[in-house]
N, C-alpha and C positions, 0 to 999 in steps of 0.2 A: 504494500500500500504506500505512494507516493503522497506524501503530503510537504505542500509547501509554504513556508513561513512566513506571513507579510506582517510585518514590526510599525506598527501605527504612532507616524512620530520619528524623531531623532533619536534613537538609542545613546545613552554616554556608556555603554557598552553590548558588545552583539552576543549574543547567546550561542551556544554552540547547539547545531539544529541537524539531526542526521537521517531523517525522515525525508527531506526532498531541498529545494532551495531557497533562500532567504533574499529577503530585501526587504527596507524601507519604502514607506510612504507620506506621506503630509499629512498632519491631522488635521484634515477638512473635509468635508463631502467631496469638496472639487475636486480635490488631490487623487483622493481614494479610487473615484468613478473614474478618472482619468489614469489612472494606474491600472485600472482594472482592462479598459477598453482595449487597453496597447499588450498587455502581457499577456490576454487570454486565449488569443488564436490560435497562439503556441504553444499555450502550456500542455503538456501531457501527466502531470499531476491528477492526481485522485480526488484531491480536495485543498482546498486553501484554508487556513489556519491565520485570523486576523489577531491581532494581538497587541496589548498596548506594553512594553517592557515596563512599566512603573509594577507589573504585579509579577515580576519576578521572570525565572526561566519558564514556558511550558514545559508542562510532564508527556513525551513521548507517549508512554503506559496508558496517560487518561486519554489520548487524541487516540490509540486504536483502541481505546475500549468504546467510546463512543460511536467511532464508523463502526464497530461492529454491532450495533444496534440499529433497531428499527429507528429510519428518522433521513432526511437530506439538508437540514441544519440544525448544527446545535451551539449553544449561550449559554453563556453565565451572567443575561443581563437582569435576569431578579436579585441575583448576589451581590451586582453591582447598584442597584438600586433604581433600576428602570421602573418599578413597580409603579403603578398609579397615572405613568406619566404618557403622554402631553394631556395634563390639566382640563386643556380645551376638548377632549375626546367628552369628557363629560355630557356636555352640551346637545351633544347629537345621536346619542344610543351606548346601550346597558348590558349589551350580549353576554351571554356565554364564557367567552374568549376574553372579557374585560373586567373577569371577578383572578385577581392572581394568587396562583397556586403559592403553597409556603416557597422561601425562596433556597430551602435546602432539598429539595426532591428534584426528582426529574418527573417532570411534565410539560405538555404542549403550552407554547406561551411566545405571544408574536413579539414581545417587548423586547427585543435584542440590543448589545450592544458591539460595537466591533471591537469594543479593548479585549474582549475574548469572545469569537465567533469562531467556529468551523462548518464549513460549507464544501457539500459536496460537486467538484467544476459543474457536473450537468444545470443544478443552478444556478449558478454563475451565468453560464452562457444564452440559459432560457431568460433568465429576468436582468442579467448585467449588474453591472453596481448602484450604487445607491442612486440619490436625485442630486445631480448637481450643484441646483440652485440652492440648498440649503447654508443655512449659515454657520449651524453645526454639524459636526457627524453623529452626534447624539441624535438627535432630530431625523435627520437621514436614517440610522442604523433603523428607528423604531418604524418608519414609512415604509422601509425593505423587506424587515420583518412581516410587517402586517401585508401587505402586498402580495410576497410567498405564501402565508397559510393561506388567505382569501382565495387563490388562485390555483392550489394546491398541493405545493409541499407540506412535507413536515416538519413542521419547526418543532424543536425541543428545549425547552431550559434544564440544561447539563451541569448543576455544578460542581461534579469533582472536577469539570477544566482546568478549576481556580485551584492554584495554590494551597496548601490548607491556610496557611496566615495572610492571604491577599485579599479575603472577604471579610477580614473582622469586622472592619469599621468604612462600610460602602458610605458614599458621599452619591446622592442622589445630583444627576446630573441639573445643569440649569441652564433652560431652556427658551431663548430671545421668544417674546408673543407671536410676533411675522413666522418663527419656525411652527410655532402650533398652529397657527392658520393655515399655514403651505400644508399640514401632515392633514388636518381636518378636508381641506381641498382636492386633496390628490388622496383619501382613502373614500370619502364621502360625498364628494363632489362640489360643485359652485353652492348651488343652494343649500347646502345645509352648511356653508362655510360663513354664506352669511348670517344664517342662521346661529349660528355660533358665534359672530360677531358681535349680532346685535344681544345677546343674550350674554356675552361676557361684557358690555359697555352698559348693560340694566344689573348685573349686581356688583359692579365695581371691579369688575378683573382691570379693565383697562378704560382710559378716558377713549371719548367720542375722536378726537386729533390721533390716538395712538391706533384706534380703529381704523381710521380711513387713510390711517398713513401704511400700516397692515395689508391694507385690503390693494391698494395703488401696487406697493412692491407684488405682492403674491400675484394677482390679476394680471401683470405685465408678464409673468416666468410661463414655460410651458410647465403641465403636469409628466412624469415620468414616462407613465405611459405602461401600458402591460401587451407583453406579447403572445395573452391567452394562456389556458389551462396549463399545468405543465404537467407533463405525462410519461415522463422517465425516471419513474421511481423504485429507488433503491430497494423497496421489498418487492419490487417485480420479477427480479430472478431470481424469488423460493421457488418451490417447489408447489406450494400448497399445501394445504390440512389434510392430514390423514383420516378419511374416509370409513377407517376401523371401528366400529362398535361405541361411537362419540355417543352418551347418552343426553340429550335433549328433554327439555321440560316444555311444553308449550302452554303458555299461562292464557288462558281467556274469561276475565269477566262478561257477564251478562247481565242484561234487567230488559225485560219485557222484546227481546229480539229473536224469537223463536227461528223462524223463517229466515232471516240470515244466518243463525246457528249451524240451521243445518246444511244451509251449504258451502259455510266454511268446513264442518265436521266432514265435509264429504269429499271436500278436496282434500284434504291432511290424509285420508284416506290414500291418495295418489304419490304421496313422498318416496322422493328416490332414495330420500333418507330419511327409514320410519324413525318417529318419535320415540324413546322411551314413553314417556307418559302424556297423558292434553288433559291437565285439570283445567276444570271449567268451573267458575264459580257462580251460582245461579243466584241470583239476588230477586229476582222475578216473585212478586205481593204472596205469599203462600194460596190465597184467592183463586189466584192464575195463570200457578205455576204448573209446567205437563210435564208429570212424573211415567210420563212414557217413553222420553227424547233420549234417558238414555241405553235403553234398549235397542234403539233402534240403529245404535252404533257399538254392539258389541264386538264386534273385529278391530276395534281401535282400542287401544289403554286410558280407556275413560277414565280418571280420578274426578266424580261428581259429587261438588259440597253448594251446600248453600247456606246463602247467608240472608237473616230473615230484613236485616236492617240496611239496606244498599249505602253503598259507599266506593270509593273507587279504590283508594289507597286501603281501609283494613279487608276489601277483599282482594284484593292484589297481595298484601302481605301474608293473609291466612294463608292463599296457595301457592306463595314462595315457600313458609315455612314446613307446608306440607310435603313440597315435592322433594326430587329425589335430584334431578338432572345435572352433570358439570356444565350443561350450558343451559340457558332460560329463553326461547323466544317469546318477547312478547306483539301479539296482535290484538284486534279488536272483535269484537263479533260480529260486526257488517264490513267486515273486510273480506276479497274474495282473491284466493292467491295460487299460484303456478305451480305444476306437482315438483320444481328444484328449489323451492324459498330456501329449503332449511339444506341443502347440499350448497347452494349460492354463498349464503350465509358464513358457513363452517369454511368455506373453500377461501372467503373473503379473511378470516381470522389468521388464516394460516399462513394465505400470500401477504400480508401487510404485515403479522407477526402483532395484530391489535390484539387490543380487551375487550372492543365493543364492536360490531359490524351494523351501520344501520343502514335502511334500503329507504324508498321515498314510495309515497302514495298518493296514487291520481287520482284524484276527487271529482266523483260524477259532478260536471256542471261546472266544474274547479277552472278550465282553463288550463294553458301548457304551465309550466313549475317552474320557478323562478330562475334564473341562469345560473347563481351559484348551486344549484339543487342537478346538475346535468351533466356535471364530471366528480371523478373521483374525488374526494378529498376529506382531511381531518375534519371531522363533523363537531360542527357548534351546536349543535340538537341531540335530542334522545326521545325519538318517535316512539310511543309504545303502540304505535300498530301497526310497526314492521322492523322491528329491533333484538338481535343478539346479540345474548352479552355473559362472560364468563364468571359462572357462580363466586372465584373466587374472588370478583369484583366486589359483589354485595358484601363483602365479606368485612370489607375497609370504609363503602361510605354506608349504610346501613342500605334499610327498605325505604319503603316510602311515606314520607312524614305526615301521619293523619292530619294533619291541617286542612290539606289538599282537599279533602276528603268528599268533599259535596261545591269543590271548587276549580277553578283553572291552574295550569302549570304545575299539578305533581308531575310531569315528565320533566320541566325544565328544573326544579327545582332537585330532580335527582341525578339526572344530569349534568348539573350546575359539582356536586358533592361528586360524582365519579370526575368530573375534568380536574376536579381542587384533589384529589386522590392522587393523581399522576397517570391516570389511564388512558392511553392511548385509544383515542373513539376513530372511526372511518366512516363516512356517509359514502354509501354505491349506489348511484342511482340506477344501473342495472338490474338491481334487486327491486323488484316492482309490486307492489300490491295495488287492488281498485277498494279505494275506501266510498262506499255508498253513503255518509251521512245520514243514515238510518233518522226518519221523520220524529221517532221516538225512542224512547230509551236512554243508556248511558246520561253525561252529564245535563242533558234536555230533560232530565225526571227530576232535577232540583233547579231546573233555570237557570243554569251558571253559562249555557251556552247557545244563547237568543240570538243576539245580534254578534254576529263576527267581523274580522275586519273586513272579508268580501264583502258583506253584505251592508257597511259602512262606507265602503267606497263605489258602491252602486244605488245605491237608495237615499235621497231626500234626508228623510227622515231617521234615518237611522244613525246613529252616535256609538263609536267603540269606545268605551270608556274603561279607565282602569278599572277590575275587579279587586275587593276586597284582600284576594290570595295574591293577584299580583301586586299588589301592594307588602304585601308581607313578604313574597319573594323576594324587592327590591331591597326591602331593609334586610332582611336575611343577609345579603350576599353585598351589600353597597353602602354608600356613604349618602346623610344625610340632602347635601348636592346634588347627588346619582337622584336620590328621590324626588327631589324637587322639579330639577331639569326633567326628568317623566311624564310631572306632572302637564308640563306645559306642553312637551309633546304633544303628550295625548288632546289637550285642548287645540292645539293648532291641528293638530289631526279629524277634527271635527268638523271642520271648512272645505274638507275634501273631498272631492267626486270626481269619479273619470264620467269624460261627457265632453261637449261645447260647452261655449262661453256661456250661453242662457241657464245652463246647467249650472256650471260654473257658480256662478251668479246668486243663482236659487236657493243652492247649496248654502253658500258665504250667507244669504239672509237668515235661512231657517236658523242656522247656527248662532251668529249672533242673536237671536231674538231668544236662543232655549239658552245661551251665555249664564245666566247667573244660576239656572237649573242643574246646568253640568258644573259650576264649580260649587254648589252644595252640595251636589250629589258625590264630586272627588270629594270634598274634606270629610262625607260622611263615612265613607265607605274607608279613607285612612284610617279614620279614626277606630274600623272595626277591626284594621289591620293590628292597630296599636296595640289594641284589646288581646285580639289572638297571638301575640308576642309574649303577652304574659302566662298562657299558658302553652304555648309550644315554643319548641318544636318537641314531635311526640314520638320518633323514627327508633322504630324495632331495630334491634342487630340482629342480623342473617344466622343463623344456626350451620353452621358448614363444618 
């Protein structure tokens, strides 16, 4: 394995490097990008190794322990103190990807730094170095990073890279305004930069002159630019999962979905790779429950419980605790799926060397999937009605946290705990199921799932507005800011409809005129969020 050393900065001395070859660079974006452009055509190196000599010699030992893991960049910019940063991210979204993992584990985390990066050439050559324009390489490193995962590598925060005594005491880099705007512009785009602006110059980040002198430099620079998916990745040349006798749990709650039951029960029927077990948990009113259904699939390894009192999360965690599987698919009941789901599934674990494989689901009436949703890549989601994931993942963040329980986002919010774990997740959109939105049933039997965002950005009258759980998810995982700035999201998001201008228009009125109904109705519904803080979070640990 060739790896070569690029020393970020003037060294006042050169390390002895015997892994591939060395050279300096300038510490600046421009330097960097410009070093990168000229040296890469030739390199025949494995991978480049950035590095700033202030934290000592690199360890040989840690740089191939890393390539020999799953991953095509890996950091030690949470050890260095990238965490939280560019500030301005705030402003314009709360993902997944934006709650950071502790900063001594290894897990996925776009927040890079180049005082210690290794990057494997292939991207290198698909995405090049950083953005030029920047006025630090701090800034840059974090735009490069996020760009890579978005697009689809793996980015990893590694840090045994570091030294042991080069992370005692990180100094959280500091960050010119104009670089947080360039990174909000060029991840987010124009609009939500201004967006950003105007909302850092309304709680005081920066004055109204410091904004528009921001906005003038960033507006004049080009943005980086991406040359599409990247799809040379380093766990491409396994082999695959072995096929051998993998036991499988397939988890499905129910309430009142007979009729799609059974013709999920009847495709699972068709697996190239039978299931160990398909508990089913029947939550359906005891009134109008049919204690015939599961007869009528006795060639399948039915595990049938039921639970009198519906709920999503304690029936989801009864029939984790009950089964038996090293792996757990979960689906939905009005999902209809392909006799490979769970051979796709396994096959995905093996070739990418993940924890988690999740697949996407086409939603009658849904429209095509969003462009990040269409190539492979590390997954900022956790579908549960088309997601496998290795039992002994539960094992480290728990089950799933009763709060959820008659509410939205226990997938994200378990999801959120397996990415803070260090588990490597993969979204394949290969992996396809057809999710019917079943007219009844699931979360529709306690109203948590009325109006969705489709159906807010198609309809007049309809308003998405934060739910109570999402709300409690945001304080979960976020900072008191994080919350706030949600808030107005979602109010600006109330003004919107796809349409013409008349629509347009229509929209912007209804909304303002329901304005002071939806910000009673956010502060109500935080407020129940507040409430549920005091007695959750309620998350079983896994029996494994």
């Amino acid at each position: 394995m060739r790896v070569d050393l690029v020393l970020v900065g003037q060294p006042p001395a050169v390390p002895a490097w015997q892994l591939g070859d060395l050279w300096a660079v300038p510490d600046s974006a421009a330097g960097l990008a410009r070093a990168i452009g000229e040296r890469l055509p030739a390199s025949i190196a494995d991978a480049w190794l950035f590095w700033d000599p202030a934290l000592g010699a690199p360890d040989p030992e840690a740089v191939e322990a890393a390539l020999a893991r799953p991953g095509d960049v890996f950091h030690a910019g949470l050890r260095l103190g990238t965490g939280g940063l560019p500030r301005l991210r705030d402003m314009v979204g709360a993902g997944m990807w934006d709650a950071d993992p502790p900063a001594e584990i290894e897990a996925t985390s776009w927040r890079v730094s180049f005082r210690a990066c290794l990057a494997r050439t292939p991207v290198l050559r698909h995405f090049g170095g950083p953005g030029a324009g920047y006025r630090t390489l701090d800034a840059a490193a974090l735009e490069w990073g996020r760009r890579c995962l978005d697009m689809g590598a793996f980015v990893r925060h590694m840090p045994e890279l570091l030294p042991a005594a080069a992370a005692l005491a990180p100094s959280p880099p500091s960050l010119p305004f104009v670089d947080e705007v360039r990174f909000v512009r060029d991840c987010s785009g124009t609009a939500w930069a201004r967006w950003a602006l105007l909302r850092a110059a309304m709680v005081g980040d920066c004055s109204l002159p410091e904004a528009y002198r921001a906005w003038r430099e960033v507006s004049a620079s080009a943005t980086p630019g991406s040359p599409g998916p990247f799809t040379e990745w380093y766990a491409a040349r396994d082999a695959g999962a072995s096929m051998d006798g993998p036991r499988v749990t397939v988890l499905i709650p129910t309430v009142d979905r007979y009729p799609y039951l059974r013709t999920l029960l009847d495709q699972l029927r068709r697996q190239t790779v039978r299931p160990t077990e398909i508990v089913v948990i029947d939550q359906t009113a005891p009134g109008r429950r049919d204690g015939t259904l599961p007869g009528e699939f006795g060639d399948l390894p039915l595990v049938w419980m039921v639970q009198d009192e519906p709920g999503q999360c304690t029936s989801r965690n009864a029939g984790l605790l009950a089964s038996c599987g090293d792996y757990v698919l979960f689906v939905d009941d009005d999902d209809e799926v392909g006799p490979t789901l769970i051979e796709d599934h396994l096959r995905t674990l093996g070739r990418f060397r993940v924890d988690v494989s999740s697949g996407v689901a086409e939603e009658v009436g849904g429209g095509p999937l969003p462009a990040n949703f269409r190539y492979v890549r590390a997954s900022d989601v956790f579908p549960t009605n088309n997601t496998l994931i290795r039992r002994r993942v539960l094992g480290r963040s728990g089950l799933f946290d009763v709060a959820y329980n008659r509410g939205q986002r226990a997938d994200g919010d378990l999801g959120t705990r397996i990415h803070l774990s260090g588990a490597l997740m993969v979204l394949n959109p290969a992996i396809s199921v057809l999710h019917h939105h079943a007219p009844s049933g699931g979360l529709r039997k306690h109203r948590a799932r009325v109006i969705t965002y489709a159906s807010s950005r198609t309809r007049i009258t309809h308003r998405q507005l934060m739910s109570a759980t999402e709300f409690y998810l945001a304080r979960r995982y976020g900072t008191e800011r994080k919350v706030r700035e949600g808030v107005w999201r979602c109010v600006l998001g109330t003004f919107s409809v796809r349409g013409g201008r008349a629509r347009k228009l229509l929209k912007a009125l209804v909304s303002l005129a329901c304005l002071p109904h939806t910000l009673l109705e956010l502060r109500r519904r935080d407020r129940l969020s507040r409430e549920m803080l005091k007695r959750f979070p309620e998350i079983p640990e896994d029996r494994i």
